[in-house]
Structure formats: C-alpha cells, structure tokens
C-alpha positions as CSV (number, residue, x, y, z in Angstrom):
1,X,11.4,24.2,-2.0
2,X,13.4,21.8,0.0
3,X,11.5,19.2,-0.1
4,X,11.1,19.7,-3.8
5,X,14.6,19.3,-4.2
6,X,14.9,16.3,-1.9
7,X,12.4,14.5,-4.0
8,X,13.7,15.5,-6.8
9,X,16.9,13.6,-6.2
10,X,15.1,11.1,-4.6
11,X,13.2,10.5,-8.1
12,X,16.1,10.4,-10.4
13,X,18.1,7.8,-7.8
14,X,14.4,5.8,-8.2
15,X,14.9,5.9,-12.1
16,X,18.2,5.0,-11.7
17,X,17.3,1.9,-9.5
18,X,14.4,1.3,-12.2
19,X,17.2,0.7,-14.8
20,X,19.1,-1.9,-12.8
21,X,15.8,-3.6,-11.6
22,X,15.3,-4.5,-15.1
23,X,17.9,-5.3,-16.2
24,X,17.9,-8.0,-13.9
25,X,14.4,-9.5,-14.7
26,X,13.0,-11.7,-15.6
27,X,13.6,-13.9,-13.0
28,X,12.7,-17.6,-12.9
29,X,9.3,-18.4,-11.6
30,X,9.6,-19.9,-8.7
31,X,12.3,-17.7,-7.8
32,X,10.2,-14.9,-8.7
33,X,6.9,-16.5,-6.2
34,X,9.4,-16.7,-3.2
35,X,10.3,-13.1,-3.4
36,X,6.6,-12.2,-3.9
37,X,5.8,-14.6,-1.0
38,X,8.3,-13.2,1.2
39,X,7.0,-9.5,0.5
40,X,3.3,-9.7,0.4
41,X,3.6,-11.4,4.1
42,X,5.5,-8.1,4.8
43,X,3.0,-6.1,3.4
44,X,0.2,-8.1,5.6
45,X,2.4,-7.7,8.7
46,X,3.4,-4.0,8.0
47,X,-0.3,-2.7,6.9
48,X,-2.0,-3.9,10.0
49,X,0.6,-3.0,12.5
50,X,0.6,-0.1,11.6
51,X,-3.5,0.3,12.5
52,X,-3.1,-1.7,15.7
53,X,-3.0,-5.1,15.0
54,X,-0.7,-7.3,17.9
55,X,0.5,-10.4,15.5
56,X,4.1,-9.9,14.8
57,X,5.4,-10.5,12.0
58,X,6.3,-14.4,12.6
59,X,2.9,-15.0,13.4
60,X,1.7,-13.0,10.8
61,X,3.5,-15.6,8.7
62,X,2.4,-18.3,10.2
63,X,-1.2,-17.6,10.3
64,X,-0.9,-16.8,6.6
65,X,1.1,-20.4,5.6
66,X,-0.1,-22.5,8.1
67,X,-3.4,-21.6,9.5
68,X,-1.8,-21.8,12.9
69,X,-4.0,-19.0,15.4
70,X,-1.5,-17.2,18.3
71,X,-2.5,-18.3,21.9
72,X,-3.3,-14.9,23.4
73,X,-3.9,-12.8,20.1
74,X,-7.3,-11.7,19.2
75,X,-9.3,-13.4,16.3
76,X,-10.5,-10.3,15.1
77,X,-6.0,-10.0,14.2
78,X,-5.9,-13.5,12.5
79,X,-8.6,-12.8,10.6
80,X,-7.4,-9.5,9.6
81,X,-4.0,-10.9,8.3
82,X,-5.8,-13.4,6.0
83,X,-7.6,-10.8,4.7
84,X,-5.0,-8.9,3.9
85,X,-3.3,-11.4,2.4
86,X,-5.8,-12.3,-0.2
87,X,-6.4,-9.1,-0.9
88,X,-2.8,-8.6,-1.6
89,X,-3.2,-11.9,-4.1
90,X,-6.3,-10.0,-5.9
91,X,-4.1,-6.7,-6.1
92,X,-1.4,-8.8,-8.1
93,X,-3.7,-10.0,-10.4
94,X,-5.3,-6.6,-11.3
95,X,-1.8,-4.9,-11.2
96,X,-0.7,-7.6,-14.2
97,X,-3.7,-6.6,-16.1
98,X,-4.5,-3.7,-18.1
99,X,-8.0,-2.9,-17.2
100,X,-8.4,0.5,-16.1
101,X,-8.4,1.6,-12.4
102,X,-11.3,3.3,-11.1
103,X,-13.8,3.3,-8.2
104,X,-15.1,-0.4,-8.4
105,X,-11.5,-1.7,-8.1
106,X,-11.4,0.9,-4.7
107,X,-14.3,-0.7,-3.0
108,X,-13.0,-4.4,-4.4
109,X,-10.2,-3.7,-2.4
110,X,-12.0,-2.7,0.7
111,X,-14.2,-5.1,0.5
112,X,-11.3,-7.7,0.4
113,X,-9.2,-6.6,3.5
114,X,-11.8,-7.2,6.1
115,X,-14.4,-9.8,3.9
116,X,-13.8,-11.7,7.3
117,X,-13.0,-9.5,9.8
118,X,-15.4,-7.1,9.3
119,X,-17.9,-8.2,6.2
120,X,-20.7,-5.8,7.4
121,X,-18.6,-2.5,6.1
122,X,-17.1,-4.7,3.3
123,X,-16.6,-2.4,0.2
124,X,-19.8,0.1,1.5
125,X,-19.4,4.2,2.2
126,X,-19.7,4.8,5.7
127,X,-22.7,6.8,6.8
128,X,-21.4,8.4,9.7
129,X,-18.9,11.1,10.4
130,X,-15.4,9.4,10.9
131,X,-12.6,11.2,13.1
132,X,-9.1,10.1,13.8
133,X,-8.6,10.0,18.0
134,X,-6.3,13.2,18.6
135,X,-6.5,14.4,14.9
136,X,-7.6,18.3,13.8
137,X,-8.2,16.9,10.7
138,X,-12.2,16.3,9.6
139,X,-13.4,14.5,6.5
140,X,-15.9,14.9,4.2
141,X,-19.6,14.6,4.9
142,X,-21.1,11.0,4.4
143,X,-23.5,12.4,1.7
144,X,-20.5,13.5,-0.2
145,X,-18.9,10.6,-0.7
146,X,-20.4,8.8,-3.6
147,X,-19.4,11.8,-5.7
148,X,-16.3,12.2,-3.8
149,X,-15.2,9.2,-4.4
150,X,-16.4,9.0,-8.4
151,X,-14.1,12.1,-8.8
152,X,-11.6,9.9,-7.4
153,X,-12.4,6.7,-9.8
154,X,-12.8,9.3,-12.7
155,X,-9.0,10.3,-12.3
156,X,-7.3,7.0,-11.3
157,X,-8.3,6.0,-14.5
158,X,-6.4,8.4,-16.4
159,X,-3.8,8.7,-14.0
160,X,0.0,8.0,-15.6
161,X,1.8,5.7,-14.1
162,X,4.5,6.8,-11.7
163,X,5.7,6.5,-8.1
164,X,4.6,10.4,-7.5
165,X,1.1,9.5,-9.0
166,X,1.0,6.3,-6.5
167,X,1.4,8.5,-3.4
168,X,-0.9,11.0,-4.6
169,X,-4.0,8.2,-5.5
170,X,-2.9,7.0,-1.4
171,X,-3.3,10.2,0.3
172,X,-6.5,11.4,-1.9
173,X,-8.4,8.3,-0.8
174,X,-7.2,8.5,2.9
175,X,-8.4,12.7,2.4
176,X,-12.0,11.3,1.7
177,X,-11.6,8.2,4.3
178,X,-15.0,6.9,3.0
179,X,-15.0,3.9,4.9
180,X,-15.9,3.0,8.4
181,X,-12.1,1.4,8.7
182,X,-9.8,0.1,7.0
183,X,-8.5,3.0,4.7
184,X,-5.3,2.8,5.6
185,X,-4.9,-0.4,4.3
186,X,-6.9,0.2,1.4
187,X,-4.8,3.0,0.2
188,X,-1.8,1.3,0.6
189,X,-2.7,-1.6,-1.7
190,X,-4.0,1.0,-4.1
191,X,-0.9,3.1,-3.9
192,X,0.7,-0.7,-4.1
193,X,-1.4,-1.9,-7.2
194,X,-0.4,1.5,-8.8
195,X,3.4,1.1,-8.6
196,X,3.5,-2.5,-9.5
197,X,1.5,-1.6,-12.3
198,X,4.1,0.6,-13.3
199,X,7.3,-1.9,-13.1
200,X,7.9,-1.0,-9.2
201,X,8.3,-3.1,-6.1
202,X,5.0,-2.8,-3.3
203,X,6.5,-0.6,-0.9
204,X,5.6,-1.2,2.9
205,X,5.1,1.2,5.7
206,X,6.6,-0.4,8.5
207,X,5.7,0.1,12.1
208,X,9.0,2.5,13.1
209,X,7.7,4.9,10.3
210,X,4.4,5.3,11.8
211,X,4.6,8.6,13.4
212,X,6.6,10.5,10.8
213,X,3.5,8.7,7.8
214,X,0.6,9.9,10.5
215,X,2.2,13.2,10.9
216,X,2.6,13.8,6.7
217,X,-0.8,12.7,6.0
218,X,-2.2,14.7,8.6
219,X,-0.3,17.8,7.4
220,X,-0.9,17.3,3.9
221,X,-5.1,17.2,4.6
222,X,-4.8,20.7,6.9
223,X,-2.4,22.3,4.2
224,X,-2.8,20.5,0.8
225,X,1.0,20.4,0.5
226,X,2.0,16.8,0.2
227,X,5.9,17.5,0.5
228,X,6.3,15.9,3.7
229,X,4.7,13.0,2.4
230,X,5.6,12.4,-1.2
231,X,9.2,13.2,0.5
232,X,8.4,10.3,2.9
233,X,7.5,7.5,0.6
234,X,9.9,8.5,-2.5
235,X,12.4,7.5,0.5
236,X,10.7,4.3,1.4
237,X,10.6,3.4,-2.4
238,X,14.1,4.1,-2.9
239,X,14.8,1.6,0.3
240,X,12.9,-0.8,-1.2
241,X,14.2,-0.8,-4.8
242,X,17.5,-1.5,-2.8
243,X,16.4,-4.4,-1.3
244,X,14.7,-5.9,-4.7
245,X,17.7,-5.4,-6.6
246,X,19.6,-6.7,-3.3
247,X,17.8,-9.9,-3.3
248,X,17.3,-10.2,-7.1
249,X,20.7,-10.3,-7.9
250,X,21.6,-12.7,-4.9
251,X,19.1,-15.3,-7.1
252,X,20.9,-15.0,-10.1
253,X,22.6,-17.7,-11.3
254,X,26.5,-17.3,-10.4
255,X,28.2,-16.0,-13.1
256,X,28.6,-12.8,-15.3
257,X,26.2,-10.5,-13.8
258,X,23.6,-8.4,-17.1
C-alpha cells in the first residue's frame, strides 16, 4: 500500500508537470531538434551503460556526431551506440504516428539496436534458454515465445496511453526476454515510444540507478508486484518532466512567460 500511495502522488505531480509541459509547446523547430538531439544521445549513452558498454557519455556523443572511434574502446561499443541511435530516430518516427503498436514494431526495434553490432540475432526469438549471471529469475521456454510474445503485440495494441501503461509494456517484455541480448534496450525504447506517444518526454535509466532498476525488475518477475518498479520510473519520469520544462522554458523567447 505504500508504494501505492507513493505513486499515486507521484502520478498526479506527473499530470501536473503534463499541464505546464504544454503549455509551453510548441517550440520552434530547431529549438525543438536540439533538445531532441541532446536527449536521444542521452538515451544512447544511458541504455548501453547500463548493459556494460565502456564509451562514456562524451564519446558516446562523439561517435554519434562525428564518426570519431575511442582509442582503447571496443568496436563492438561504437557500433552499439550508432545503433542505438538510429534506432532511437525510427522510435521518433513511429511515436509521431498513429499506427498501432504491436509485435512487428517489437522486433523492428530489436532488430534496429544491434543491425551492426550484432545483425545475426537482429529482430529473431532466441532459441536457447537465456539466464541473467546471479539472477533467481528464469524466463520462458524458447518454444513459448512466438505466442508469448503475440500476447504481448495483441495488448500493446489496445493498450491506453499512459506513463503507468509504459512501464508495464517495459517490464512484460523484459519478463519474456525473448531475445538472445539486447532486451533491455529494447524495452526501454518501447517503454520510450509509448510515453512520447502519449505527450511525455523519453525517460533515461541512467547508470547510478542501475542497481535499484535490476533489483525492481527482478522482484517484480519472482512476485508479479511491480510496486518497486512502477514506483521507480514514475520517479524518473517526474525528474525528467523537470528537466523538459527546465530547458523548455530557458528557450523561450524572453518575455511574458504562457
């Protein structure tokens, strides 16, 4: 019940933050691509960091911008930043359409964060058993996954659009894990395409809440209570709106503010 509560208030200081957000939009448009620049780099960075990946998060950028590799840094990491990245750029588009969400757009995704790094997985079910190093928790069986994951298409594309919804689509597709890697990131780009969809700013994971995300999404698959984790991100969307309504009002013309 606590964390009911928490979110709770969490929820209505996100609707509150909604209100303001729009208010100040629409922005100009290349005011509008800066912002967008500044945070799809920091959802590159962010994503892989979190799943080992050494770049930091200047080099992420400069990888990203100016083709430049790290002395030192694997090419398996540069190659997983660009992917990221574009797949970030396809996630836009679809999130400014209208076309319904579902399993194909899943697997686009997938198949987008590691075309390069890893194109013989690309967008494909695994056919193996997949662990997590130290984790209790055990996934489903490769030869449920295609109907696993059409369950999962059927009800993202009915799903209503809300933060709570968002964070729920993330941790069902990291509960099936039907990839060989990269479901992390794939889930928080669905999670991502989700919220933008629905008027809200991407939110990032970053590194420093690694252990407290790990730790919710691994309680939430041995108990089926997502508290700790819907509690989780509502906070890290709530940080976020901040800083979007931060820097969206510091590009405002000077002047009366709406």
């Amino acid at each position: 019940m606590k964390n009911e509560a928490m979110i709770d208030d969490l929820a209505r200081q996100i609707a509150d933050q909604k209100r303001v957000l729009d208010r100040l939009r629409p922005l100009s448009g290349g005011a509008l691509a800066q912002l967008q620049k500044y945070y799809d780099v920091e959802l590159t960075f962010t994503s892989n960091a979190i799943e080992g990946n050494t770049l930091t998060h200047r080099e992420t950028a400069e990888v990203i911008e100016h083709g430049i590799t790290v002395g030192g840094k694997p090419l398996a990491d540069h190659l997983e930043a660009l992917d990221h990245y574009a797949a970030v750029q396809w996630m836009r588009e679809i999130a400014a359409g209208d076309a319904p969400l579902g399993e194909t757009v899943v697997t686009e995704l997938h198949r987008r964060i590691v075309a390069r790094s890893k194109p013989e997985i690309a967008g494909i079910y695994s056919p193996h058993p997949r662990r997590i190093a130290g984790s209790p928790v055990i996934f489903p069986n490769p030869v449920k996954l295609p109907d696993l994951m059409a369950r999962l298409g059927a009800w993202l594309e009915t799903a209503p659009p809300s933060p709570e919804t968002a964070f729920d689509a993330h941790f069902r597709l990291t509960a099936i894990h039907p990839f060989s890697d990269g479901n992390g990131r794939t889930a928080r780009l669905l999670m991502n395409l989700m919220l933008i969809r629905a008027g809200y700013p991407p939110v990032a994971v970053r590194p420093e809440d690694r252990r407290d995300y790990l730790a919710a999404l691994e309680a939430a698959s041995l108990t089926d209570d997502l508290g700790a984790f819907q509690l989780l991100m509502h906070g890290r969307l709530v940080a976020t709106m901040q800083d979007y309504i931060d820097a969206l009002d510091g590009a405002l013309p000077s002047g009366p503010k709406p």
